[in-house]
Backbone as ProteinMPNN parsed JSONL, in Angstrom:
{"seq_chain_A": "XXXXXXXXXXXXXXXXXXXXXXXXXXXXXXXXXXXXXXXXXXXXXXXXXXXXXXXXXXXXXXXXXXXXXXXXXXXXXXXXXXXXXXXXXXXX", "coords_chain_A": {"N_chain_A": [[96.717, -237.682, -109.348], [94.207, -237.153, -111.188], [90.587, -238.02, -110.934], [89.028, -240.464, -112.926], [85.567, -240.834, -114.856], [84.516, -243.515, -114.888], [86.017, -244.219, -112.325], [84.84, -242.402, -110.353], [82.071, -243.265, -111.044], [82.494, -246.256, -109.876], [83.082, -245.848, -107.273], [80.435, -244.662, -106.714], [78.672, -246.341, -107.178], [79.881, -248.169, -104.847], [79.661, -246.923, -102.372], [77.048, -246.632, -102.883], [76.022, -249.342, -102.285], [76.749, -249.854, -99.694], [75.262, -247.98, -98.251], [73.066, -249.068, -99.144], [73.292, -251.363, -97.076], [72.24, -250.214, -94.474], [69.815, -249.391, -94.675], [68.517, -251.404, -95.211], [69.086, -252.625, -92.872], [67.625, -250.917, -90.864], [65.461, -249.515, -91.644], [65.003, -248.168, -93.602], [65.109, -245.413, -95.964], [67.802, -243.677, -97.184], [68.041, -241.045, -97.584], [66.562, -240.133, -95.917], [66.988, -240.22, -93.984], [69.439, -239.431, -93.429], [68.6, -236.719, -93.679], [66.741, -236.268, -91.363], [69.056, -236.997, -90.067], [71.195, -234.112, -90.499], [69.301, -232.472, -89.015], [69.234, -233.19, -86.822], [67.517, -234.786, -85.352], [68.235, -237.287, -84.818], [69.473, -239.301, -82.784], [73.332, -240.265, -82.375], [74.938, -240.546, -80.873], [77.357, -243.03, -79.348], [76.276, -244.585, -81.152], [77.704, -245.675, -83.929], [76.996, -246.874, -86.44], [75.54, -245.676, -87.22], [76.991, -242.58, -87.368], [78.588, -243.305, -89.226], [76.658, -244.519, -91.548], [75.845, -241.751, -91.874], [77.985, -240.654, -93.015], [78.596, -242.215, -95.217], [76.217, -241.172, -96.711], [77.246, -238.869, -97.411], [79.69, -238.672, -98.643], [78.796, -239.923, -100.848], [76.99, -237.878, -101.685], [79.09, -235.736, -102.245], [80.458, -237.515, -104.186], [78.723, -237.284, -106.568], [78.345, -235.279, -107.391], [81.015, -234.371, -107.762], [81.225, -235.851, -110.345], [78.964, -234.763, -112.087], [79.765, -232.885, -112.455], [82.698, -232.944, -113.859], [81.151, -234.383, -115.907], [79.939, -232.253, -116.805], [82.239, -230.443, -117.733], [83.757, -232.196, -119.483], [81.419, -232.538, -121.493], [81.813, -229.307, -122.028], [84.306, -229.878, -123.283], [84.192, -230.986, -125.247], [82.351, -230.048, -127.022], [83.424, -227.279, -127.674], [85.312, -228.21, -129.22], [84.43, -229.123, -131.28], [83.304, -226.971, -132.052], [85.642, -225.375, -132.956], [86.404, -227.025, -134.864], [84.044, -227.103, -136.56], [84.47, -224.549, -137.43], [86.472, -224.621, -138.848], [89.239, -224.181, -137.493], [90.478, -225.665, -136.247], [91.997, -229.455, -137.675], [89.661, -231.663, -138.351]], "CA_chain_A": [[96.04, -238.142, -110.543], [92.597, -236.927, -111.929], [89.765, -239.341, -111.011], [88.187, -240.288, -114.368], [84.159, -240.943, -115.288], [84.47, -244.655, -114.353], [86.337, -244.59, -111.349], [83.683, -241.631, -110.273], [80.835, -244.229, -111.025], [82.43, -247.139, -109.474], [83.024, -245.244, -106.166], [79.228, -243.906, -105.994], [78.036, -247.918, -106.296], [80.575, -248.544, -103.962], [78.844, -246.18, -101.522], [75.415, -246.875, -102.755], [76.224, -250.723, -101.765], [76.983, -249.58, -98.202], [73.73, -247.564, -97.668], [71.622, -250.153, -98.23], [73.364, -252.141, -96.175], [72.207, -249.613, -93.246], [68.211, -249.296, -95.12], [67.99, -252.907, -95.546], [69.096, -252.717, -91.406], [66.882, -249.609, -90.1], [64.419, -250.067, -93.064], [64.578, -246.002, -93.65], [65.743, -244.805, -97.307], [69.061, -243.04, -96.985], [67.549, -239.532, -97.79], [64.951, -239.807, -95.509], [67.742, -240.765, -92.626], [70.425, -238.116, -93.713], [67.748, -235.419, -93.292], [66.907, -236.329, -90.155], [70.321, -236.661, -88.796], [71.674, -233.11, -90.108], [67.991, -231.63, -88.478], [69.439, -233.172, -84.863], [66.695, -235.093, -84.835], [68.635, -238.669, -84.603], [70.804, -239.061, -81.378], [74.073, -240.738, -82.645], [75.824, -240.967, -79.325], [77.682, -244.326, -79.013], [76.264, -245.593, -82.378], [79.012, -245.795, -84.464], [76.424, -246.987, -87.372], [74.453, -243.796, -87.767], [78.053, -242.046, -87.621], [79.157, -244.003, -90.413], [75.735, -243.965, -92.186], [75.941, -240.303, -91.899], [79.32, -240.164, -93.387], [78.241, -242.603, -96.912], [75.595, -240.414, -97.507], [77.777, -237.367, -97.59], [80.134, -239.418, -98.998], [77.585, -240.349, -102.101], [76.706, -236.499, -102.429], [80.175, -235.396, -103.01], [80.723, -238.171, -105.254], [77.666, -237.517, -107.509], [78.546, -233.736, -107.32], [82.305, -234.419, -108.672], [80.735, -236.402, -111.47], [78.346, -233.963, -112.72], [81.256, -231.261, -112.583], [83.12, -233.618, -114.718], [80.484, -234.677, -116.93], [79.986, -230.655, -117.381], [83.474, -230.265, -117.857], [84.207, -232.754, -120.584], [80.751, -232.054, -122.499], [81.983, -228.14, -122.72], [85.615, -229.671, -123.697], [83.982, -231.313, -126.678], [81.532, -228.619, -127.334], [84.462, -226.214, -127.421], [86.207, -228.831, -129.966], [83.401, -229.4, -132.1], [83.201, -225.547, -133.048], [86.728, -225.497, -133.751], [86.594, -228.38, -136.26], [83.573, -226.678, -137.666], [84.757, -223.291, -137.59], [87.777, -224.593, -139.672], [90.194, -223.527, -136.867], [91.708, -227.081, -136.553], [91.387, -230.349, -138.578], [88.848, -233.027, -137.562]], "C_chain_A": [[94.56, -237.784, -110.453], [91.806, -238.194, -111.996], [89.131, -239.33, -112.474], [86.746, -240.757, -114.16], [84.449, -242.429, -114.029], [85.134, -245.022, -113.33], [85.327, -243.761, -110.27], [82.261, -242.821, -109.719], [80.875, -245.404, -110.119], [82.296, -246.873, -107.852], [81.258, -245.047, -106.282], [78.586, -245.084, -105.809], [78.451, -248.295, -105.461], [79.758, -248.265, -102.894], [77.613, -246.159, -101.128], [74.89, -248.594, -102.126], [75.834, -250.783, -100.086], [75.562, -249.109, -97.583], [72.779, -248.123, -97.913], [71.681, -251.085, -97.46], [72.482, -251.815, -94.533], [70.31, -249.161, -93.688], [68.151, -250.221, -95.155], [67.688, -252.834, -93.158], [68.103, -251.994, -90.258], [65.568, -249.367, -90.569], [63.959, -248.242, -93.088], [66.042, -245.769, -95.336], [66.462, -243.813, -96.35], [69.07, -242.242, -96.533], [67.08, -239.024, -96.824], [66.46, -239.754, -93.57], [68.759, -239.369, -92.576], [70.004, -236.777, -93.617], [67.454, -235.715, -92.02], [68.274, -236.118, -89.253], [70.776, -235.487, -89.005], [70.691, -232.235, -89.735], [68.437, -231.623, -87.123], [68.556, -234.269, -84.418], [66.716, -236.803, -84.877], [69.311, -238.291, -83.449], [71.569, -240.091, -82.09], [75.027, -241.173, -81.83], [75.952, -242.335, -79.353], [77.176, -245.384, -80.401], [76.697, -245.36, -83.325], [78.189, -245.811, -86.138], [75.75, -245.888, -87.801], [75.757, -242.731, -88.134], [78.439, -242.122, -89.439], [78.104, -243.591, -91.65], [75.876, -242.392, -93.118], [77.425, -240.0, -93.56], [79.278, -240.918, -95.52], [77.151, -242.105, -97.35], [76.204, -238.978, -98.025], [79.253, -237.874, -99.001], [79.99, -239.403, -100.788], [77.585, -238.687, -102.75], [78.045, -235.989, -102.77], [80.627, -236.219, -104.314], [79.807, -237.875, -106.535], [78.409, -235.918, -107.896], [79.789, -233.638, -108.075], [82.021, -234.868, -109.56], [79.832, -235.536, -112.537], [79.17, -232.781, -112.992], [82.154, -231.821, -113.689], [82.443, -233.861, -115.961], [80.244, -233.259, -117.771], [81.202, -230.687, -118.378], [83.977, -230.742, -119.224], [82.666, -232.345, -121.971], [80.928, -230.031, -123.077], [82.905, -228.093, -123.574], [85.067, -229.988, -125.256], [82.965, -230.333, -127.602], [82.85, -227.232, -128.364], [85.179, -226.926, -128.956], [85.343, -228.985, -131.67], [82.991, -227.822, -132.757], [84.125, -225.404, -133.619], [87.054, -226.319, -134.879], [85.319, -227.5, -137.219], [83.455, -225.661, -138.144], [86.382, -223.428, -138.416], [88.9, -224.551, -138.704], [91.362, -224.841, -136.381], [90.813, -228.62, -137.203], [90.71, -231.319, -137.77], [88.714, -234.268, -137.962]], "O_chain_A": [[93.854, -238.234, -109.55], [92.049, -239.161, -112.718], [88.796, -238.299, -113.055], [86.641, -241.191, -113.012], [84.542, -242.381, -112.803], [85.047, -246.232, -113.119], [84.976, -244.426, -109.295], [81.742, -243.075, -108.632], [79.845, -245.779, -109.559], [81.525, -247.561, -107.183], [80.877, -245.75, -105.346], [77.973, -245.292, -104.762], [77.658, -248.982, -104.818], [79.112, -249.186, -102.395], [77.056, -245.926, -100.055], [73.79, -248.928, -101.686], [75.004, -251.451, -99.47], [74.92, -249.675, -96.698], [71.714, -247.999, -97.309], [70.707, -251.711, -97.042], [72.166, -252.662, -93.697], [69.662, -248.595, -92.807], [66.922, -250.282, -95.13], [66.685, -252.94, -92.452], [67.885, -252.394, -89.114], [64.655, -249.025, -89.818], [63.028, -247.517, -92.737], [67.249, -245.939, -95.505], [66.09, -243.309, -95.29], [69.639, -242.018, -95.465], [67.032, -237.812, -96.614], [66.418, -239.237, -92.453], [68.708, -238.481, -91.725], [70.768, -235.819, -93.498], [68.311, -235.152, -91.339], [68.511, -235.445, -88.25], [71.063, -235.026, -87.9], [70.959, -231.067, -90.02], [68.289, -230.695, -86.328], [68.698, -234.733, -83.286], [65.716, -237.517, -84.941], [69.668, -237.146, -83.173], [70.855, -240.976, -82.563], [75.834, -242.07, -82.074], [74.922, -243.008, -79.382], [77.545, -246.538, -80.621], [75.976, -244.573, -83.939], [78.567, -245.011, -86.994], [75.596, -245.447, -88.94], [75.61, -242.042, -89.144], [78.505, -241.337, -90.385], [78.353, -242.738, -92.502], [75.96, -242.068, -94.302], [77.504, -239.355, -94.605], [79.685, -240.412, -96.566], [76.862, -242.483, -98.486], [75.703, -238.21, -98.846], [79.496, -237.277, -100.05], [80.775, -239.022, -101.656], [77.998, -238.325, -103.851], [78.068, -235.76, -103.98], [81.081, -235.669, -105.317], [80.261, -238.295, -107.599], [79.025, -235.813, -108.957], [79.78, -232.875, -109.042], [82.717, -234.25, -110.366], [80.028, -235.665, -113.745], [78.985, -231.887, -113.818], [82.37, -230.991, -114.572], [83.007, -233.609, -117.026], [80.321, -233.128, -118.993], [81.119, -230.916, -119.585], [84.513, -229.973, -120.022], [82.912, -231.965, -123.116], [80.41, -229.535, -124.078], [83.016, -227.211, -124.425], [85.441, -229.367, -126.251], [83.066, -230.084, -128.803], [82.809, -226.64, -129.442], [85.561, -226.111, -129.795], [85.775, -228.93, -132.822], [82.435, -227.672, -133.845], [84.0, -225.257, -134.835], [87.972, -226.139, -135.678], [85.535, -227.247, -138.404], [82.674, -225.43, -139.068], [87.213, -222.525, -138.521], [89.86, -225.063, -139.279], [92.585, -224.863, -136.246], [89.605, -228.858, -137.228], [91.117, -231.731, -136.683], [88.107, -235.08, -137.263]]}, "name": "protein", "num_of_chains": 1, "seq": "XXXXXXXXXXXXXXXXXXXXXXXXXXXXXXXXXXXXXXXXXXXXXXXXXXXXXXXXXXXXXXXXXXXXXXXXXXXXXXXXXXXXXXXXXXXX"}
């Protein structure tokens, strides 16, 4: 089954919930942490939380990334629909 808009959205708060659980804890915005760790320049060895971390920011970016592909997706479908209705080619 095809995720839709709002299951999309609810997943990325889901996610965005989680990472501030780990900025409220470390007191370091997400961004700022997720660049550091794929630079090398965190050691993650044995801490399971930076792992994890790691993994709802990547997490987040795929999710935002399927959403905007979607949001594309359906504004070309109606685009696409919206000439046809006013190009006569079916009824609206």
């Amino acid at each position: 089954m095809k995720p839709n808009l709002q299951d999309i959205l609810d997943d990325i708060h889901a996610a965005e919930r989680e990472l501030q659980k780990y900025e409220k804890k470390y007191r370091v915005r997400s961004d700022s942490y997720y660049e550091c760790f794929m630079a090398g320049l965190i050691e993650d060895a044995g801490n399971f939380d930076f792992q994890k971390w790691a993994g709802y920011c990547e997490s987040k970016r795929d999710l935002e990334q399927l959403y905007r592909e979607l949001v594309s997706t359906q504004k070309l479908a109606r685009e696409r629909s919206e000439t046809l209705i006013a190009d006569e080619v079916v009824a609206g």
